[in-house]
N, CA, C and O atoms as a CHARMM CRD file, in Angstrom:
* protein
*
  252
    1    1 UNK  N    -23.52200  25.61700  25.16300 PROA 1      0.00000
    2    1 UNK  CA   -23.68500  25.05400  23.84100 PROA 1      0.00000
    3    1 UNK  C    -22.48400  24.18500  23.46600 PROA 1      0.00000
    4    1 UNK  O    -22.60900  23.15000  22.81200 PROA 1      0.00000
    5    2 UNK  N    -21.33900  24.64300  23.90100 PROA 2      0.00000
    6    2 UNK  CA   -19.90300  23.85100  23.36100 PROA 2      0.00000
    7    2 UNK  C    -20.05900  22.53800  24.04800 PROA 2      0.00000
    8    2 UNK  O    -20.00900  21.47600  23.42800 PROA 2      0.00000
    9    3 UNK  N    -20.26600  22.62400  25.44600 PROA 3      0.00000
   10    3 UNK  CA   -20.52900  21.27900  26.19800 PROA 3      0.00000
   11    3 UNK  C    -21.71800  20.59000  26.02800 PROA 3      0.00000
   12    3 UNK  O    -21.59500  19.47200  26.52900 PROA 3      0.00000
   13    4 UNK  N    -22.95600  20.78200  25.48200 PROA 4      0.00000
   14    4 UNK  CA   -23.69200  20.02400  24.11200 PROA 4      0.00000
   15    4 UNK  C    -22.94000  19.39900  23.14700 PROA 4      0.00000
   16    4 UNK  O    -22.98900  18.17000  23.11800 PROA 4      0.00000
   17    5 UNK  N    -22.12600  20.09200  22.20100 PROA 5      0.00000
   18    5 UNK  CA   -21.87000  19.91300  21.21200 PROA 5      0.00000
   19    5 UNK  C    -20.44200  18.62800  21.34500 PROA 5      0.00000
   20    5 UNK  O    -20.08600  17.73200  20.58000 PROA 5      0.00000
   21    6 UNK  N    -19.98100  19.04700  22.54900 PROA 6      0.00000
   22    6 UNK  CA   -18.87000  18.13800  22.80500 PROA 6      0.00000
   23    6 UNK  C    -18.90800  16.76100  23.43500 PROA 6      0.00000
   24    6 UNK  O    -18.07500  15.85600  23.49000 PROA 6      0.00000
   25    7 UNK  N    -20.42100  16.92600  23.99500 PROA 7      0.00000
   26    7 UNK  CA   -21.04900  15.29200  24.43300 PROA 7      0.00000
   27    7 UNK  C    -22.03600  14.60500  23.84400 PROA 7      0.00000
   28    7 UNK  O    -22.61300  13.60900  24.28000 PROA 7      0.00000
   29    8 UNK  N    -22.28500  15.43400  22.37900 PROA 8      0.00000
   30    8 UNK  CA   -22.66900  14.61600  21.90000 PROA 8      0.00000
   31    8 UNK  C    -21.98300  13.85700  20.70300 PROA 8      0.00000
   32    8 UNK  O    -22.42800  12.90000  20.06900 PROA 8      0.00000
   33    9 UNK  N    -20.62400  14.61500  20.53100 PROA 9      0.00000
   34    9 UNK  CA   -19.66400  14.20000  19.58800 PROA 9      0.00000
   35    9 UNK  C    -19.06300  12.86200  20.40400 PROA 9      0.00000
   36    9 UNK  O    -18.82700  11.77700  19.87400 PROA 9      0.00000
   37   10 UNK  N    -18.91200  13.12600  21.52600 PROA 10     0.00000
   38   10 UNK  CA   -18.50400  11.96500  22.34500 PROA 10     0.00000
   39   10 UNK  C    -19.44300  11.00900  22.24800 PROA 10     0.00000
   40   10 UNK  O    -19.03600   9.99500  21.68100 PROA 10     0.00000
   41   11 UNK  N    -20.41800  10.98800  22.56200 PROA 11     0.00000
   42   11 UNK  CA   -21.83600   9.62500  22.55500 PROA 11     0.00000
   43   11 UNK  C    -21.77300   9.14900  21.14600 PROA 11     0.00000
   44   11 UNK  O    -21.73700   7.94300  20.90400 PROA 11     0.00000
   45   12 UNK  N    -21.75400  10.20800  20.04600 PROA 12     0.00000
   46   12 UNK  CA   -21.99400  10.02300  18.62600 PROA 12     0.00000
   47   12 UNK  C    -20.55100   8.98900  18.27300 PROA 12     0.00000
   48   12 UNK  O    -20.66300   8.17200  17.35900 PROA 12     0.00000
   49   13 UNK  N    -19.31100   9.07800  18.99500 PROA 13     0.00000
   50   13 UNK  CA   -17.98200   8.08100  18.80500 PROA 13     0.00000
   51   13 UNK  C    -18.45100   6.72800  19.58500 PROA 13     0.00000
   52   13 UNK  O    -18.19800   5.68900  18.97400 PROA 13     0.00000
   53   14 UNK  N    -18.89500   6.63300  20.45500 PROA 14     0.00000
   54   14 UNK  CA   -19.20400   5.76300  21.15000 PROA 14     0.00000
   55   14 UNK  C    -20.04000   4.62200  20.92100 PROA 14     0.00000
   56   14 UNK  O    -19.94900   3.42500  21.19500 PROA 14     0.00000
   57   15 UNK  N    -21.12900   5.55800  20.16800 PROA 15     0.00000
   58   15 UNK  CA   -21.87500   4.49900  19.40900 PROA 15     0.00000
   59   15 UNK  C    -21.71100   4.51600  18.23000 PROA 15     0.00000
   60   15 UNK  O    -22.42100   4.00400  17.36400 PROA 15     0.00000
   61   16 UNK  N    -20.70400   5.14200  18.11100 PROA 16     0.00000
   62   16 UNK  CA   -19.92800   4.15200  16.17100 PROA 16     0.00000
   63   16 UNK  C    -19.18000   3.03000  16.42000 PROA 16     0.00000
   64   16 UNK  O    -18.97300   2.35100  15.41500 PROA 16     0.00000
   65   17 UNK  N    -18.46400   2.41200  17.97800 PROA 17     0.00000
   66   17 UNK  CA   -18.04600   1.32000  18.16000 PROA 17     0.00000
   67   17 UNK  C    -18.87300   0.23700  18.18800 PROA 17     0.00000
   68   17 UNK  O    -18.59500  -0.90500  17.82500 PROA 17     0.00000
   69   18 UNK  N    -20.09100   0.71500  18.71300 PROA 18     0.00000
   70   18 UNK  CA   -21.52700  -0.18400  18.93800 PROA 18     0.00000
   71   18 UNK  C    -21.59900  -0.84200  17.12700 PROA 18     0.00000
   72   18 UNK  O    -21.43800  -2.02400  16.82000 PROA 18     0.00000
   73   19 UNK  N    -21.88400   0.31000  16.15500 PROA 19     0.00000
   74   19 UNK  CA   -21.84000  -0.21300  15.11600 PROA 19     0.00000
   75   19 UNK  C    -21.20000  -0.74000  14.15500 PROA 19     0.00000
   76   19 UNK  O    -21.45800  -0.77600  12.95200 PROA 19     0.00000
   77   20 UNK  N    -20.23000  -1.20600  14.82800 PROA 20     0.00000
   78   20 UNK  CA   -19.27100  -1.77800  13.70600 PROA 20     0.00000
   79   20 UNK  C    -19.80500  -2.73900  13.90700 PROA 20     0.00000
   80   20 UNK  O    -19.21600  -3.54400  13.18600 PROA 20     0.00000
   81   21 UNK  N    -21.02500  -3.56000  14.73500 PROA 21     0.00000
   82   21 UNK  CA   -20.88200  -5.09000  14.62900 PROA 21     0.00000
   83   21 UNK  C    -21.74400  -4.92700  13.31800 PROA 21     0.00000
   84   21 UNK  O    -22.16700  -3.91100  12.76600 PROA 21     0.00000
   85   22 UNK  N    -21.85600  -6.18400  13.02100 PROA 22     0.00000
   86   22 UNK  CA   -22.46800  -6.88500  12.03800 PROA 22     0.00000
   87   22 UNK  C    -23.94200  -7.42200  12.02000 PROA 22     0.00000
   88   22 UNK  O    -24.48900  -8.25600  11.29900 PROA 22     0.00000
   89   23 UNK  N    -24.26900  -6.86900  12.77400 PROA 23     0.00000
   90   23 UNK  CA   -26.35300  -7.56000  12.90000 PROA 23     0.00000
   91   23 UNK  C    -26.50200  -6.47800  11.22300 PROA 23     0.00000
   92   23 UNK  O    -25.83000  -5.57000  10.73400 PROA 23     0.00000
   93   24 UNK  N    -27.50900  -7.07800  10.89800 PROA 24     0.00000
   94   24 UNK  CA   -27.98100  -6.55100   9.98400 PROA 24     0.00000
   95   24 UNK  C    -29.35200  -5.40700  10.48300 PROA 24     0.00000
   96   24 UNK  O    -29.73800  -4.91700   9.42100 PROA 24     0.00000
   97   25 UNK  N    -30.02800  -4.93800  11.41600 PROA 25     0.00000
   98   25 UNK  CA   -30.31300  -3.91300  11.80800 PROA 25     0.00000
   99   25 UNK  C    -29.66000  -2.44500  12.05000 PROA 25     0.00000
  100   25 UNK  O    -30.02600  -1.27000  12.02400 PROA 25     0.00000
  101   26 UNK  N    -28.49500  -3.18600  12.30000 PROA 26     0.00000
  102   26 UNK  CA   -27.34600  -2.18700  12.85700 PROA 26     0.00000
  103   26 UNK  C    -26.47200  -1.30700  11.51000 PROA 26     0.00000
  104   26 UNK  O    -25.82000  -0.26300  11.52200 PROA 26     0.00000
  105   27 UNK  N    -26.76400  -2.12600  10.58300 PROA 27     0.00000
  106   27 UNK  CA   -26.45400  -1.60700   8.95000 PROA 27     0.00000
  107   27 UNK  C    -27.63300  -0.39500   8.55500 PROA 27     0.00000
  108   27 UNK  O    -27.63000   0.77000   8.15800 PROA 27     0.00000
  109   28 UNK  N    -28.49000  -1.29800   8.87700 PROA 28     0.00000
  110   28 UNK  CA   -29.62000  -0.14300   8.52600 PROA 28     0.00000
  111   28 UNK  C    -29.91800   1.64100   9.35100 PROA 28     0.00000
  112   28 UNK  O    -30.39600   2.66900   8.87200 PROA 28     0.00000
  113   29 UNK  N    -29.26000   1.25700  11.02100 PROA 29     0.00000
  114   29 UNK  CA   -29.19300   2.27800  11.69800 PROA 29     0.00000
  115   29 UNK  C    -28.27600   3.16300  11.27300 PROA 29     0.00000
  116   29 UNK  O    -28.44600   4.38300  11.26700 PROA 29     0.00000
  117   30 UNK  N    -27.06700   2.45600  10.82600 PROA 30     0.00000
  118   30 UNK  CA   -26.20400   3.67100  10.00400 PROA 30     0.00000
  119   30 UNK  C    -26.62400   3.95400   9.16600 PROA 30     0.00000
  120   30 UNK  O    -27.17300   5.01400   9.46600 PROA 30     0.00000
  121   31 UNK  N    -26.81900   3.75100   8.10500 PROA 31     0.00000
  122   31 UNK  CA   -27.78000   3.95800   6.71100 PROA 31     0.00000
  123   31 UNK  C    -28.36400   5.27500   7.23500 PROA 31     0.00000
  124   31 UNK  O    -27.99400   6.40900   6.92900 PROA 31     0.00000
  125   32 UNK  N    -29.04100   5.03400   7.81900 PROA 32     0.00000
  126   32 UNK  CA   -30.26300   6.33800   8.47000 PROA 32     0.00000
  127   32 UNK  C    -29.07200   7.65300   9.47700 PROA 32     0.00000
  128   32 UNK  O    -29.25200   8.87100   9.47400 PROA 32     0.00000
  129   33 UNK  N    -28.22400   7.10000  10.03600 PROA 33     0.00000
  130   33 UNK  CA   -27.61600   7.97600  10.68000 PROA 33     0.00000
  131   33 UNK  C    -26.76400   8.48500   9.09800 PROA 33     0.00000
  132   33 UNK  O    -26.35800   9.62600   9.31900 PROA 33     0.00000
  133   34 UNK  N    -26.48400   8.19300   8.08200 PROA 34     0.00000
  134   34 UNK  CA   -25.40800   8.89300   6.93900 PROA 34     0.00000
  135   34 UNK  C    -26.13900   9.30500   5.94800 PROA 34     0.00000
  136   34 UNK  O    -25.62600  10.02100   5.08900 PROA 34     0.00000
  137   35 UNK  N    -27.36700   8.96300   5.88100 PROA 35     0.00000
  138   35 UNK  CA   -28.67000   9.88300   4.97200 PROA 35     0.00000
  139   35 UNK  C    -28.56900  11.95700   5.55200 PROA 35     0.00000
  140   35 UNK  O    -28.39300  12.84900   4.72300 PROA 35     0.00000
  141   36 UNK  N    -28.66500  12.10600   6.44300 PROA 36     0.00000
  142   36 UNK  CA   -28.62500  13.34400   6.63000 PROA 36     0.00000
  143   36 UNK  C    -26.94500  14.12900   5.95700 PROA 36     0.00000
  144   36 UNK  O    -26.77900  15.34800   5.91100 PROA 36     0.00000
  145   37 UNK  N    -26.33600  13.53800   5.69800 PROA 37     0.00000
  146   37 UNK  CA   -24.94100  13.32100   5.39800 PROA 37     0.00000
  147   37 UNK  C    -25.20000  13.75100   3.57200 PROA 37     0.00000
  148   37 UNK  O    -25.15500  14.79400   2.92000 PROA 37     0.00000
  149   38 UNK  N    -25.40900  12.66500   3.34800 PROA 38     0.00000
  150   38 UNK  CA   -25.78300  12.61000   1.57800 PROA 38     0.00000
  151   38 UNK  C    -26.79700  13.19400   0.97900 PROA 38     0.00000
  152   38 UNK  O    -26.78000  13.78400  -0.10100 PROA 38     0.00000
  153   39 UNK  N    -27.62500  13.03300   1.64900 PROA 39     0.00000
  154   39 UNK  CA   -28.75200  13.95200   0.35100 PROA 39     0.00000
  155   39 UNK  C    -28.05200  15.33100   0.19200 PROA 39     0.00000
  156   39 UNK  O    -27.69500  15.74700  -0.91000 PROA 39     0.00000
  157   40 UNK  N    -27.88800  15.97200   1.27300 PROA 40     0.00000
  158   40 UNK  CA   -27.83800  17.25500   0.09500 PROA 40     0.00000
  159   40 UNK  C    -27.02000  17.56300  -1.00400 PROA 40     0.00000
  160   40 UNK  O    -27.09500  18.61200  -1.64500 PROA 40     0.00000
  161   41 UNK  N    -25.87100  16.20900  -1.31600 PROA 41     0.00000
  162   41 UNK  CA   -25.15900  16.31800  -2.23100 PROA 41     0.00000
  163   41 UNK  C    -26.05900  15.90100  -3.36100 PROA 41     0.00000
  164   41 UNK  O    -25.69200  16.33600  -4.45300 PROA 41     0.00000
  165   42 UNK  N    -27.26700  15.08400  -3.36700 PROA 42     0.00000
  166   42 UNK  CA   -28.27800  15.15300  -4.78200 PROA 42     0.00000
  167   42 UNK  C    -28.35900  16.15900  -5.44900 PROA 42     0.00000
  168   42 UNK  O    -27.66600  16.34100  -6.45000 PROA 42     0.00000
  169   43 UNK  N    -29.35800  17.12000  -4.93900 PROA 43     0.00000
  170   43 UNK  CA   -29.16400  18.17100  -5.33500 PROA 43     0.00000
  171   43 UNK  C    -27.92000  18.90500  -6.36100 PROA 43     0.00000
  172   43 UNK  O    -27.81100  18.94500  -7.58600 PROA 43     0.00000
  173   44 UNK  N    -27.19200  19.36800  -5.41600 PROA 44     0.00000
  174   44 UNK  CA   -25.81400  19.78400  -6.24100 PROA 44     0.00000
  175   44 UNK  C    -25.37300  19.38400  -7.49500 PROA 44     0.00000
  176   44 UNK  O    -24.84700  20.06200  -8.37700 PROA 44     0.00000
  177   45 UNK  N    -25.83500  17.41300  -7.45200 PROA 45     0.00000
  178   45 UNK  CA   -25.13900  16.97700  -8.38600 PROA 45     0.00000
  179   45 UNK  C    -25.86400  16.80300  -9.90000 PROA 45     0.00000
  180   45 UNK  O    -25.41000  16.41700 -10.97700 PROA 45     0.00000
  181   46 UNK  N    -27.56400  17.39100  -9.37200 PROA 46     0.00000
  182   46 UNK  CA   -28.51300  17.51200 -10.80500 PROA 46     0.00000
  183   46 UNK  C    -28.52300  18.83200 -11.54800 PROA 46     0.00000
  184   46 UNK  O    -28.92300  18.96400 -12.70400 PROA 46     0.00000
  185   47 UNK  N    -27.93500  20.01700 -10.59900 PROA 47     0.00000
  186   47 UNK  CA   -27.93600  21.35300 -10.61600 PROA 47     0.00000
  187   47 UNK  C    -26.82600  21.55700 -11.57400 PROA 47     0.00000
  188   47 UNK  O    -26.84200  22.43000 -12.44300 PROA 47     0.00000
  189   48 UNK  N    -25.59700  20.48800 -11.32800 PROA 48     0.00000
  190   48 UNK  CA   -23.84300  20.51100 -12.29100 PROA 48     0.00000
  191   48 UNK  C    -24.56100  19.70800 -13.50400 PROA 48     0.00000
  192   48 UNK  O    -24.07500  19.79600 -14.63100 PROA 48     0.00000
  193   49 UNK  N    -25.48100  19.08700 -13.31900 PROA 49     0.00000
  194   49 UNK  CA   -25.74200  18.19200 -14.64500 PROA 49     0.00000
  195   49 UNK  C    -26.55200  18.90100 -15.01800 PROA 49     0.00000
  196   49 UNK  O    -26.12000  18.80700 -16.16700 PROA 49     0.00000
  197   50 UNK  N    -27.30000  19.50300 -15.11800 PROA 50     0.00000
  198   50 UNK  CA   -28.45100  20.68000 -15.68900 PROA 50     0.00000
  199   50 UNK  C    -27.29200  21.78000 -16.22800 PROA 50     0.00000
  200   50 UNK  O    -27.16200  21.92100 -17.44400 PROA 50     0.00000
  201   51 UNK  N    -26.50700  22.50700 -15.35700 PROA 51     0.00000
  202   51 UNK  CA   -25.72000  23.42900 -16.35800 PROA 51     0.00000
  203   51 UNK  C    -24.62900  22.99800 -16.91400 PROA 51     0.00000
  204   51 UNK  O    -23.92500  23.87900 -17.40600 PROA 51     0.00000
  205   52 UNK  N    -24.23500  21.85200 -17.00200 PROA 52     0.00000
  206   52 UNK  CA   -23.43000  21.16000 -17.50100 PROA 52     0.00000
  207   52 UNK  C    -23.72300  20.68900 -19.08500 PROA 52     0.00000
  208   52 UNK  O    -22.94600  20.76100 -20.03600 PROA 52     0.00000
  209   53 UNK  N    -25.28400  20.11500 -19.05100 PROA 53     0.00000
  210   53 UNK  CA   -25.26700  19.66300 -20.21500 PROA 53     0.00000
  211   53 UNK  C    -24.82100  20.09400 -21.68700 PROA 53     0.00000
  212   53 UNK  O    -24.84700  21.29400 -21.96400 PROA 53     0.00000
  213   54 UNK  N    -24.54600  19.46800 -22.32900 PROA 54     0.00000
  214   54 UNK  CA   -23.98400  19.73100 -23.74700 PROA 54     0.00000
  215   54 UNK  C    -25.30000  20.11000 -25.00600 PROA 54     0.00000
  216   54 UNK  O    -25.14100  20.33300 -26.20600 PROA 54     0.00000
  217   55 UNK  N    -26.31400  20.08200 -24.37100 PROA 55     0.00000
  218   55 UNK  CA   -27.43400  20.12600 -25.49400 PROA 55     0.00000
  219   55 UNK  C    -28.52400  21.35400 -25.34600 PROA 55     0.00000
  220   55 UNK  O    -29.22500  21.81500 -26.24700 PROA 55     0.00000
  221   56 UNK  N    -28.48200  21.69300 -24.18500 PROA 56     0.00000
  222   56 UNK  CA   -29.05300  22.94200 -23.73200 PROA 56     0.00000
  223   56 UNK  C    -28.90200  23.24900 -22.10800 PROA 56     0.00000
  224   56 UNK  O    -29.79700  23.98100 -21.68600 PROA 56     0.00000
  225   57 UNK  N    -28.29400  22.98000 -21.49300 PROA 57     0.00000
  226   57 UNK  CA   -27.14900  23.20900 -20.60700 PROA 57     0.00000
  227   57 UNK  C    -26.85000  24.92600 -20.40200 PROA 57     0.00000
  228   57 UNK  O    -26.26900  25.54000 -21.29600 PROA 57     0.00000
  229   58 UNK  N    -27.20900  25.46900 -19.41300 PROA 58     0.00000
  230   58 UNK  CA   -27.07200  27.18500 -18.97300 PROA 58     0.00000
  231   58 UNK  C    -25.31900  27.51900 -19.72600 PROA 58     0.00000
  232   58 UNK  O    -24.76900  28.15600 -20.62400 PROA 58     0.00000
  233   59 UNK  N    -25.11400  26.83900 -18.92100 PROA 59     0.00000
  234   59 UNK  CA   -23.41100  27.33700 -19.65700 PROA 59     0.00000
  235   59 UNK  C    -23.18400  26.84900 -20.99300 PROA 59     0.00000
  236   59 UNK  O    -22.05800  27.14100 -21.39400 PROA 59     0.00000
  237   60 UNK  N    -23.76700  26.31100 -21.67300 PROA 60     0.00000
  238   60 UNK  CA   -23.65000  26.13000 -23.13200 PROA 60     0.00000
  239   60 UNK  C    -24.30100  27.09900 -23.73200 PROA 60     0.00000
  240   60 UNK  O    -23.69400  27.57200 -24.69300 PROA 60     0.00000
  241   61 UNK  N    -25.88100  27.80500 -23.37100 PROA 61     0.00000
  242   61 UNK  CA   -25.95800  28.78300 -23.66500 PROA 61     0.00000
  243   61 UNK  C    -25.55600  29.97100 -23.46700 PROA 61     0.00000
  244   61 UNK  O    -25.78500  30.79200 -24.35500 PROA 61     0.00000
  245   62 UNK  N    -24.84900  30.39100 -22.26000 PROA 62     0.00000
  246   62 UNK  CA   -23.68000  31.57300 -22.28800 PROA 62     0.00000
  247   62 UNK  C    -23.07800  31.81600 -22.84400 PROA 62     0.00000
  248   62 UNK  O    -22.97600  32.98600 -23.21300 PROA 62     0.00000
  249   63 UNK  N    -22.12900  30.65100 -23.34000 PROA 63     0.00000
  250   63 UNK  CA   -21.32800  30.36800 -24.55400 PROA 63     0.00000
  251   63 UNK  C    -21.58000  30.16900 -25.78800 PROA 63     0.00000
  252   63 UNK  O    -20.66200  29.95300 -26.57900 PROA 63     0.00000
């Protein structure tokens, strides 16, 4: 499993040099490779704004 994990960290560096060029396909392939990356911070960040809120907000009603 480590030598999985360690060739594909290697391939995964390798073809981040590939993408630094500039085609505009190649923008979009990262896009898609840094989506698995970001979404799950959505979440999190409607969950802090839901108990966050000031108007009926979980922690406003605790308080």
């Amino acid at each position: 499993m480590l030598a999985l994990a360690v060739n594909l960290r290697l391939f995964l560096a390798l073809l981040s040099g590939y993408l630094a060029q500039t085609r505009r396909w190649i923008r979009w392939l990262s896009v898609i490779f840094l989506l698995p990356w970001a979404v799950p911070s959505v979440p999190t960040i409607f969950s802090f704004r839901w108990m966050l809120n000031s108007e009926w907000g979980m922690l406003n009603g605790l308080l």
